[in-house]
Short mmCIF file of the C-alpha atoms (twelve columns), coordinates in Angstrom:
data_MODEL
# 
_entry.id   MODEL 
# 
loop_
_atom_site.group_PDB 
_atom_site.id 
_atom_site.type_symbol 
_atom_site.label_atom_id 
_atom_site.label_alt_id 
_atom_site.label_comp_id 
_atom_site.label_asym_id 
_atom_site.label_seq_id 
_atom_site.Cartn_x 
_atom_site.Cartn_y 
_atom_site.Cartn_z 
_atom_site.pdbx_PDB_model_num 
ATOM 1   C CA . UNK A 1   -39.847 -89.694  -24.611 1 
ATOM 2   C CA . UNK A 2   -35.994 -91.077  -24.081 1 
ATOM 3   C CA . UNK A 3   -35.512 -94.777  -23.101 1 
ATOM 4   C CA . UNK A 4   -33.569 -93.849  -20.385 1 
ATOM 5   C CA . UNK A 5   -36.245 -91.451  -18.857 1 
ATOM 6   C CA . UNK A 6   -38.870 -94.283  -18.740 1 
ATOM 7   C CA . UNK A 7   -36.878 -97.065  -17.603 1 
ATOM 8   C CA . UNK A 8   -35.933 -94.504  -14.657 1 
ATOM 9   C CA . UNK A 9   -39.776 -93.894  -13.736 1 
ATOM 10  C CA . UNK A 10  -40.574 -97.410  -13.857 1 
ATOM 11  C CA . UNK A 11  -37.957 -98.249  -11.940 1 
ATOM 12  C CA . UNK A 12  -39.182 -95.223  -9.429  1 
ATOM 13  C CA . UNK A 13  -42.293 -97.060  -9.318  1 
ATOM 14  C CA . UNK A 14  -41.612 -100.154 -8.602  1 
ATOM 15  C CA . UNK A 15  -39.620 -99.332  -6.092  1 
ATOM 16  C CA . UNK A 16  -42.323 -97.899  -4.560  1 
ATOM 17  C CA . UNK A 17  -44.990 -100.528 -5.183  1 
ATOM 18  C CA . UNK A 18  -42.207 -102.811 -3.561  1 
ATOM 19  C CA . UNK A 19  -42.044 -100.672 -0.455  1 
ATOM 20  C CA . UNK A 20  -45.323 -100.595 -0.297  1 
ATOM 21  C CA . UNK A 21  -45.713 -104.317 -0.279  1 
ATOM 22  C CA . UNK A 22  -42.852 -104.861 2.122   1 
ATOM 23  C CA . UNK A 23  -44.603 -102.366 4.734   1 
ATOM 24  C CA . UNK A 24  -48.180 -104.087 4.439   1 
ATOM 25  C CA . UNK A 25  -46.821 -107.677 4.998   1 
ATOM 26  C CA . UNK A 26  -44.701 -106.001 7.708   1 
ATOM 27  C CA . UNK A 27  -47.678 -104.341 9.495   1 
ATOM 28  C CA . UNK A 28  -49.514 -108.010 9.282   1 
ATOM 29  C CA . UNK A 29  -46.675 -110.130 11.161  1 
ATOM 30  C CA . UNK A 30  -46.982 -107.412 13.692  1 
ATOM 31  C CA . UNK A 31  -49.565 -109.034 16.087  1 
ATOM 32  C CA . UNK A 32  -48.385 -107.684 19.484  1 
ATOM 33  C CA . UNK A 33  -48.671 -104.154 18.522  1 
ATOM 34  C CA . UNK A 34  -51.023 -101.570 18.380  1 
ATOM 35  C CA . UNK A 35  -51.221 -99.970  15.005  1 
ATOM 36  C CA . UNK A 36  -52.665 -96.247  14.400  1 
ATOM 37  C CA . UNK A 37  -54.435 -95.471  11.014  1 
ATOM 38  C CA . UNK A 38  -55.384 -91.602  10.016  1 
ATOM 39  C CA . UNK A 39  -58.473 -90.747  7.924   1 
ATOM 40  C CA . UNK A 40  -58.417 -87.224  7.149   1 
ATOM 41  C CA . UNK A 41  -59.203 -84.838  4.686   1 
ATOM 42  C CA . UNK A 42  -59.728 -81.217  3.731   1 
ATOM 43  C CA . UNK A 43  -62.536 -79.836  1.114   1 
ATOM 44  C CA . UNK A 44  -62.714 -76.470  -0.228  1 
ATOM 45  C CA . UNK A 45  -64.004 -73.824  -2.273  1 
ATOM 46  C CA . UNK A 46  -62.498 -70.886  -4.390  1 
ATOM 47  C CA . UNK A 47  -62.426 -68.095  -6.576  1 
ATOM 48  C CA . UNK A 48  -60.583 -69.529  -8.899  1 
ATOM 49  C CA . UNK A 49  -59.130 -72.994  -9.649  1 
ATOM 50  C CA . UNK A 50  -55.093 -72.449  -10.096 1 
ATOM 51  C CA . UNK A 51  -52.478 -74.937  -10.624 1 
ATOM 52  C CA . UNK A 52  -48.610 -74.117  -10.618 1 
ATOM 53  C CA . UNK A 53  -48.700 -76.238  -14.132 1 
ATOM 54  C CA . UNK A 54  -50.478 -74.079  -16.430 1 
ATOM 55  C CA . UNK A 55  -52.047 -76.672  -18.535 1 
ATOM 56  C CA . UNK A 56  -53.794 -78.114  -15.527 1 
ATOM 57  C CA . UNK A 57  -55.730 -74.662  -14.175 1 
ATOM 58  C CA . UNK A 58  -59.476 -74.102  -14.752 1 
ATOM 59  C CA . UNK A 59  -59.210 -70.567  -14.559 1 
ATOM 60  C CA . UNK A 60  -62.769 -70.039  -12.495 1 
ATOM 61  C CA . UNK A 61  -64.555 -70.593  -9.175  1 
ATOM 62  C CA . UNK A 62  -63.830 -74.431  -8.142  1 
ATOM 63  C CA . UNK A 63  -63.900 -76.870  -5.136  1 
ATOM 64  C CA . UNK A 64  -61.049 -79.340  -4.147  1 
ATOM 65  C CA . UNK A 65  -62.095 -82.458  -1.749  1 
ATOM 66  C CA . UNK A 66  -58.170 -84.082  -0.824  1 
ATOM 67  C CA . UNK A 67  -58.647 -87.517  0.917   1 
ATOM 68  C CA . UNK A 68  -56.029 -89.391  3.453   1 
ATOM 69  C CA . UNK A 69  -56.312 -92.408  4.683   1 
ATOM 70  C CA . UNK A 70  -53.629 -95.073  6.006   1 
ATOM 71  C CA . UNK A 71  -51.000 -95.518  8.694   1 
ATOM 72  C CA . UNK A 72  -47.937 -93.364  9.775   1 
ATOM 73  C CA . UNK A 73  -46.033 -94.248  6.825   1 
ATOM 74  C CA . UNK A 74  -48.081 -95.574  4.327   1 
ATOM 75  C CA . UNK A 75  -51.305 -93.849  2.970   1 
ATOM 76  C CA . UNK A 76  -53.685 -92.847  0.030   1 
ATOM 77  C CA . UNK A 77  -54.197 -89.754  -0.791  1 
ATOM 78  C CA . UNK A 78  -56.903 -88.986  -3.721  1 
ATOM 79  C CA . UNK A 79  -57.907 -85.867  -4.772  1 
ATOM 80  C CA . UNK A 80  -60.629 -84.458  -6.415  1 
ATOM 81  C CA . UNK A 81  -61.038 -81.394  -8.582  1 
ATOM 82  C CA . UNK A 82  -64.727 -79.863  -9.788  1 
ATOM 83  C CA . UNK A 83  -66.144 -76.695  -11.046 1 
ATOM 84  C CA . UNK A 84  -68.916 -74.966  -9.039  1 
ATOM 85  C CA . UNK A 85  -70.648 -76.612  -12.510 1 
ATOM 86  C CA . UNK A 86  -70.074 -80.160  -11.102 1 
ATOM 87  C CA . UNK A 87  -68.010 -80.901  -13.995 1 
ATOM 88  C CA . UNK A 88  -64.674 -82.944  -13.149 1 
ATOM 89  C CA . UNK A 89  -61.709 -80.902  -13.324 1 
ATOM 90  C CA . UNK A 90  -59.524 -83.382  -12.601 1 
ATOM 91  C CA . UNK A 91  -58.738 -86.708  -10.157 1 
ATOM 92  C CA . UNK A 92  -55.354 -87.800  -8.877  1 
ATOM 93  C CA . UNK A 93  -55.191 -91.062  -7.074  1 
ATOM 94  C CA . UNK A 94  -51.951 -90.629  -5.212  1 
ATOM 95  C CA . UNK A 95  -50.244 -93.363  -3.174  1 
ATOM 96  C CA . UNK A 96  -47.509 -91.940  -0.968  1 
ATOM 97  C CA . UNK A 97  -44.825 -93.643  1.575   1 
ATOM 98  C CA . UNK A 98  -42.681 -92.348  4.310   1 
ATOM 99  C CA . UNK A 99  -39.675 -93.593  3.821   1 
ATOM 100 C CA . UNK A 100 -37.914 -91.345  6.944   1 
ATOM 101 C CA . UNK A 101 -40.347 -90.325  9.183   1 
ATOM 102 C CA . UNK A 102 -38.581 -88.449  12.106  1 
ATOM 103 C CA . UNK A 103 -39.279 -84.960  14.409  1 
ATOM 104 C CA . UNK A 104 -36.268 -83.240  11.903  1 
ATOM 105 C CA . UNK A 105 -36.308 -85.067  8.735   1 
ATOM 106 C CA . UNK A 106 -39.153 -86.099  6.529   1 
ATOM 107 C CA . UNK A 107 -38.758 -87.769  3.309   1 
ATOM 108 C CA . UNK A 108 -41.439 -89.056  1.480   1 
ATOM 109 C CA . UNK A 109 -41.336 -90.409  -1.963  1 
ATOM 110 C CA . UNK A 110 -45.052 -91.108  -4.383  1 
ATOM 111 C CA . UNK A 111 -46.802 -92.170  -7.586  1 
ATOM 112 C CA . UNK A 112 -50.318 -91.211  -8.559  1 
ATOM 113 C CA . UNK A 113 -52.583 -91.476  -12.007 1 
ATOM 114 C CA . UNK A 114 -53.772 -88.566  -13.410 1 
ATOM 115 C CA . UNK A 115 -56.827 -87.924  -14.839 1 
ATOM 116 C CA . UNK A 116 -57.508 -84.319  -16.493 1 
ATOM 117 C CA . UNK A 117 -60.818 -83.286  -18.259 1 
ATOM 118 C CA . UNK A 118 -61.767 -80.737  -20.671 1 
ATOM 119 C CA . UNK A 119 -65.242 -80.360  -22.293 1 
ATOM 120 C CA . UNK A 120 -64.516 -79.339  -25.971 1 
ATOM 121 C CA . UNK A 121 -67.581 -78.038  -28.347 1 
ATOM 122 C CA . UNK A 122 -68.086 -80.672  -31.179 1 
ATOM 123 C CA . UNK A 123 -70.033 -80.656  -34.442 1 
ATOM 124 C CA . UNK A 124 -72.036 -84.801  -34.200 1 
ATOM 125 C CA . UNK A 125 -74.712 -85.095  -37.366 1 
ATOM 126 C CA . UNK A 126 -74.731 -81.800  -37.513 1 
ATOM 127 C CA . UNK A 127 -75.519 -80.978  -33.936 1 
ATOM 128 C CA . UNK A 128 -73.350 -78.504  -31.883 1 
ATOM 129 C CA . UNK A 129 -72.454 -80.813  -28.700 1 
ATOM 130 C CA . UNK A 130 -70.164 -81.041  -25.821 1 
ATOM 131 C CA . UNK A 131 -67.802 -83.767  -25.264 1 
ATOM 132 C CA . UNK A 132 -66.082 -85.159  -22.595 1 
ATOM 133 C CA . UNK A 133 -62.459 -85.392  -22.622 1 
ATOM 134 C CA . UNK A 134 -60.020 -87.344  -20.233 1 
ATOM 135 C CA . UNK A 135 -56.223 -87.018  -20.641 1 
ATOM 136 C CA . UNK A 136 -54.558 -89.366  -18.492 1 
ATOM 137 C CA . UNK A 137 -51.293 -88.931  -16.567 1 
ATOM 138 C CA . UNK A 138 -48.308 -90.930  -14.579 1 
ATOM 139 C CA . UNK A 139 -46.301 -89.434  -12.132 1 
ATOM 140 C CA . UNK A 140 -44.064 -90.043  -9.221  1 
ATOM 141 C CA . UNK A 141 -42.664 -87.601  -6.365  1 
ATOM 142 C CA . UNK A 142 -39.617 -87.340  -4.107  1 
ATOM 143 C CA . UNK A 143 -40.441 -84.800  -0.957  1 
ATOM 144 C CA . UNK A 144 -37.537 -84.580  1.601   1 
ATOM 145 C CA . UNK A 145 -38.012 -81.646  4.307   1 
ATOM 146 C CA . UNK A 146 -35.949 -80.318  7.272   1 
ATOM 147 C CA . UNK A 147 -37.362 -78.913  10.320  1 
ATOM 148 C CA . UNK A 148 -35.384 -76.596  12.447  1 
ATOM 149 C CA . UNK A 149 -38.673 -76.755  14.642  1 
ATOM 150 C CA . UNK A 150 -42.235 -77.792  14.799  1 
ATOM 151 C CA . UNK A 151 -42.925 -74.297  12.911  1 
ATOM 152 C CA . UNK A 152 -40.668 -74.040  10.224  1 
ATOM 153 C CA . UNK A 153 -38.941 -76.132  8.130   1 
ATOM 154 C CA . UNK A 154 -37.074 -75.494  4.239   1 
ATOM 155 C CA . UNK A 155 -37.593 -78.618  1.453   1 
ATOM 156 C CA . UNK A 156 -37.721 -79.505  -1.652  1 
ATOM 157 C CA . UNK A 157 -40.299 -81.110  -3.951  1 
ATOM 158 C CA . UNK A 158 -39.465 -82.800  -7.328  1 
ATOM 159 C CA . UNK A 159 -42.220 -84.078  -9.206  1 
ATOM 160 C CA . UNK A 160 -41.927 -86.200  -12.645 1 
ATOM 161 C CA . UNK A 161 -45.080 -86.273  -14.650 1 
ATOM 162 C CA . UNK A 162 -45.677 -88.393  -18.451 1 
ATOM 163 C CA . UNK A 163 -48.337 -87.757  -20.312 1 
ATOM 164 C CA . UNK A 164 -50.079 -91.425  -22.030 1 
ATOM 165 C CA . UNK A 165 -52.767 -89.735  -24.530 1 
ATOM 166 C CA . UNK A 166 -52.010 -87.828  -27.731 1 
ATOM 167 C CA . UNK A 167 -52.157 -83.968  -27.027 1 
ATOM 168 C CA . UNK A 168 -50.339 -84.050  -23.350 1 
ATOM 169 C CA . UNK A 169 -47.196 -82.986  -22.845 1 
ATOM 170 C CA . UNK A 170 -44.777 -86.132  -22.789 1 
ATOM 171 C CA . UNK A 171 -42.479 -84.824  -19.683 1 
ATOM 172 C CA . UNK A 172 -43.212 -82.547  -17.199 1 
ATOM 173 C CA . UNK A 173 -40.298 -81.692  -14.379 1 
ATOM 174 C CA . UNK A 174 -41.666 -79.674  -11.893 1 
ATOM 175 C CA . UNK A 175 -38.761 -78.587  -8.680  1 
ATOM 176 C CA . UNK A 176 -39.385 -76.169  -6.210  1 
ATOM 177 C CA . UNK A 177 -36.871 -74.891  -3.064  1 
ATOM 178 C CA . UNK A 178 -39.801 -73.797  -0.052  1 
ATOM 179 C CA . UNK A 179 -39.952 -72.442  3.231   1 
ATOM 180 C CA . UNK A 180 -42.628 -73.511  5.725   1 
ATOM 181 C CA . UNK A 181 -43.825 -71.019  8.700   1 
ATOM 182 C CA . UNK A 182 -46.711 -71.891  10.590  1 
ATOM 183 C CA . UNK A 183 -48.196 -70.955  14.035  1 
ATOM 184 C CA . UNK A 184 -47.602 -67.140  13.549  1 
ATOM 185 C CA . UNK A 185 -49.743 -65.728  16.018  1 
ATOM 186 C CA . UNK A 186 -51.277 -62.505  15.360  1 
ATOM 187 C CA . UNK A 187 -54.349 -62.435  17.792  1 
ATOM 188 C CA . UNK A 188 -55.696 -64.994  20.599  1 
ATOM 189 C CA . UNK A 189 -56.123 -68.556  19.430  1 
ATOM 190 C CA . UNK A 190 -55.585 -66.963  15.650  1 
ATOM 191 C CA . UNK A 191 -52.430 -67.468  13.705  1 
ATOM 192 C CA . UNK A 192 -51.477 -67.256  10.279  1 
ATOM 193 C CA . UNK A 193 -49.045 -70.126  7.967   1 
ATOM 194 C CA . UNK A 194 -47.088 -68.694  5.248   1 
ATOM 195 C CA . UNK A 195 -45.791 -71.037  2.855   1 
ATOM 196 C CA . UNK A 196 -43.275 -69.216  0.109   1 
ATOM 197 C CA . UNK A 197 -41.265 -71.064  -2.743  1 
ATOM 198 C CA . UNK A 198 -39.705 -70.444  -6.289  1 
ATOM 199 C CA . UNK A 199 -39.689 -72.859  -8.743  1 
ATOM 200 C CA . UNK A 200 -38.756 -74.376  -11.793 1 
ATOM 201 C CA . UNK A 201 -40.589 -76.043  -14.550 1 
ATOM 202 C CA . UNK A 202 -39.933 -77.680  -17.626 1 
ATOM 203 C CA . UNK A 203 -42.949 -78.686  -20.368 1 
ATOM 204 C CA . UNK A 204 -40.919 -80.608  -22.995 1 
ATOM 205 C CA . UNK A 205 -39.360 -77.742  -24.713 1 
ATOM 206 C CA . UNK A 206 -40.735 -74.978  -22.411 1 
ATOM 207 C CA . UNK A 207 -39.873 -73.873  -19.218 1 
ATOM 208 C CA . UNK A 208 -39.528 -71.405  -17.112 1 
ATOM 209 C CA . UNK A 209 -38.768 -69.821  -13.155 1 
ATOM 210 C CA . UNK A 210 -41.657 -68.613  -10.988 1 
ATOM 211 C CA . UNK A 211 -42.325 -68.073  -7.447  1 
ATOM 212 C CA . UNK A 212 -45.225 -68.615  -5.171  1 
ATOM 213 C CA . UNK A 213 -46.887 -67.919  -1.877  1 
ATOM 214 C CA . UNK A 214 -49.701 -69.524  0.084   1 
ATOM 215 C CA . UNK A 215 -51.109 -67.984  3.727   1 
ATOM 216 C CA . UNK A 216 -53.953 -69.447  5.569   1 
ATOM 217 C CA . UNK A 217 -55.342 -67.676  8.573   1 
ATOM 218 C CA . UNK A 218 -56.483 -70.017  11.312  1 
ATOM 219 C CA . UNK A 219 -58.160 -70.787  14.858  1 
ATOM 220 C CA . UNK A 220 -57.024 -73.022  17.441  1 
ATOM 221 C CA . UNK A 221 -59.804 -75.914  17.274  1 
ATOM 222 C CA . UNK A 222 -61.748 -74.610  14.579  1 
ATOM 223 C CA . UNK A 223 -61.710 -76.480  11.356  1 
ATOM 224 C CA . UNK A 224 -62.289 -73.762  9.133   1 
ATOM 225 C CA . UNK A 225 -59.723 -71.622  7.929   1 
ATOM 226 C CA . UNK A 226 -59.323 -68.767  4.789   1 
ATOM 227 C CA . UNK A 227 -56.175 -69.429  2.501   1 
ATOM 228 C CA . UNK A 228 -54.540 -67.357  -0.895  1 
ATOM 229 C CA . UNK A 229 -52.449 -68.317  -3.319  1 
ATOM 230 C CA . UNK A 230 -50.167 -65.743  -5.395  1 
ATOM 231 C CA . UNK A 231 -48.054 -66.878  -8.171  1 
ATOM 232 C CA . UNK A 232 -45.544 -64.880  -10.321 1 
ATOM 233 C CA . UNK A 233 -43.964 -65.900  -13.510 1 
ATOM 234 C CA . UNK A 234 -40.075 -64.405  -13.181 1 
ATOM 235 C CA . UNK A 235 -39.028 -65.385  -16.705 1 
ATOM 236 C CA . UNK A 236 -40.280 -67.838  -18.737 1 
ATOM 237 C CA . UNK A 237 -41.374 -68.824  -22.666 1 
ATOM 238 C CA . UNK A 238 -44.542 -71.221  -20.877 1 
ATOM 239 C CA . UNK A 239 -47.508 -69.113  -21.982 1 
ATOM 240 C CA . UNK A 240 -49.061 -68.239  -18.693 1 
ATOM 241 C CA . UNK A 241 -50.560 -64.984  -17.302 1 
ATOM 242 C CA . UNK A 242 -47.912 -63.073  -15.403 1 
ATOM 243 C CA . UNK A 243 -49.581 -63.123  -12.337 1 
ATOM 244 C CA . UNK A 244 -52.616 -64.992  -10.584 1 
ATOM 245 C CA . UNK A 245 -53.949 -65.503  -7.350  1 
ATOM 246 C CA . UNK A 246 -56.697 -66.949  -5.494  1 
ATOM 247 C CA . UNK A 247 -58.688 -67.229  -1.987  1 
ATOM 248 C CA . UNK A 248 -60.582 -70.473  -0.754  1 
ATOM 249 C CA . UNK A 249 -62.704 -71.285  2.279   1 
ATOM 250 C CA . UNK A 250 -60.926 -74.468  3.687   1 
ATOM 251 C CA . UNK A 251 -62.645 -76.964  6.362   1 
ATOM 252 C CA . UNK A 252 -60.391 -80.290  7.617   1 
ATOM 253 C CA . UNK A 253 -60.815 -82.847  9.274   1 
ATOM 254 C CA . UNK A 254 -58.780 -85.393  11.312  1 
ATOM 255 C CA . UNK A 255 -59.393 -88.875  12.356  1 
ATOM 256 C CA . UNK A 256 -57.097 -91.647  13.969  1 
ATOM 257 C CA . UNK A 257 -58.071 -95.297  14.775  1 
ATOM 258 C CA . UNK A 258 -56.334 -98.049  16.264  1 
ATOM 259 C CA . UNK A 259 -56.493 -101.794 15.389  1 
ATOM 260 C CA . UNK A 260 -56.177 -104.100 18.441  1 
# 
């Protein structure tokens, strides 16, 4: 990996760890006010257990628990990734911060540790055995968005990924130009989100240009919902299938407390 590229994600990350810090100490000289945390979270089950990097899909039915939990700028967000088997598909441990936080522009910037598994067949003394594998990962995040309205809203996402065990790919740039519509009513109370991008990704030496949609179909006050994913390579020299897809049962939850 180039010198330059690392000293560039460390300094990414310590800026911010140092935001981080600066926000915590500010929140705990602020006596007079009332401060608002969020615990929320959304768990769910699917068909079939895609990523948008190839390397990181399981490729069969799967369930997703994502966690939140913090203030209006600051949080953690892990997330955690199992086959219907109960075998670990993989954990991310994200800490994210807001750095603008207003009703037209968002921009939020993250770093999280990666931790991928695989399960390869071994030979031990003879004995035919499975073996658990973890392949960890670094990575950091810049996420500005634009809303026109409180229903749709155009961003990017950039996300820098470096792989720390032999056998992972060393840099990952993953970029993608979306669109978000929600609140599309279609019946009484029910509505549908539709979330399309393109992207482009680079794996070291391979990349390539795809594009994506996800659509959930929701109720007002209900906290299950159904949601698809459909992704289409446009050209690339990544060896992925040309198309996939999935559909999940989604339930969420959303909690807010405030400290006197």
């Amino acid at each position: 990996m180039p010198n330059i590229l690392i000293k560039r994600w460390k300094a990414f990350c310590i800026l911010i760890f140092s935001i981080c810090i600066v926000q915590i100490s500010s929140a705990q000289n602020s006596d007079s006010a009332k401060k608002v945390y969020h615990f929320s979270g959304n768990a769910l089950v699917t068909n079939n257990g895609i990523s948008f990097i190839p390397t990181f899909s399981l490729g069969k039915p799967a369930t997703i628990v994502t966690l939140s939990m913090g203030d209006k700028r600051l949080s953690f967000d892990p997330e955690f990734r199992f086959s219907l088997e109960g075998k670990p598909w993989s954990i991310l441990l994200w800490g994210r911060y807001k750095i603008t936080n207003t009703d037209k522009f968002k921009f939020t910037a993250g770093t999280h540790l990666g931790l991928s598994y695989n399960f390869p067949n071994v030979i031990i003394n003879g004995i035919s055995t499975d073996i658990t594998q973890v392949k960890r990962y670094l990575a950091s995040e810049l996420v500005p968005n634009y809303f026109f309205n409180k229903n749709f809203s155009v961003g990017i996402y950039y996300l820098y990924s470096h792989g720390l065990d032999i056998g992972t790919t060393n840099n990952t740039h993953f970029i993608t130009l979306n669109t978000n519509i929600s609140h599309i009513s279609i019946l009484k109370d029910i509505y549908i989100n539709f979330r399309p991008q393109v992207y482009y990704l680079q794996l070291d030496k391979l990349d390539g240009y795809f594009t994506s949609a996800t659509v959930s179909l929701q109720k007002n006050k209900c906290p299950f919902s159904i949601a698809a994913i459909f992704n289409q390579k446009i050209k690339t020299n990544i060896v992925t299938k040309d198309f996939v897809w999935n559909v999940s049962l989604n339930y969420s939850f959303n909690h807010n407390y405030t400290r006197k």
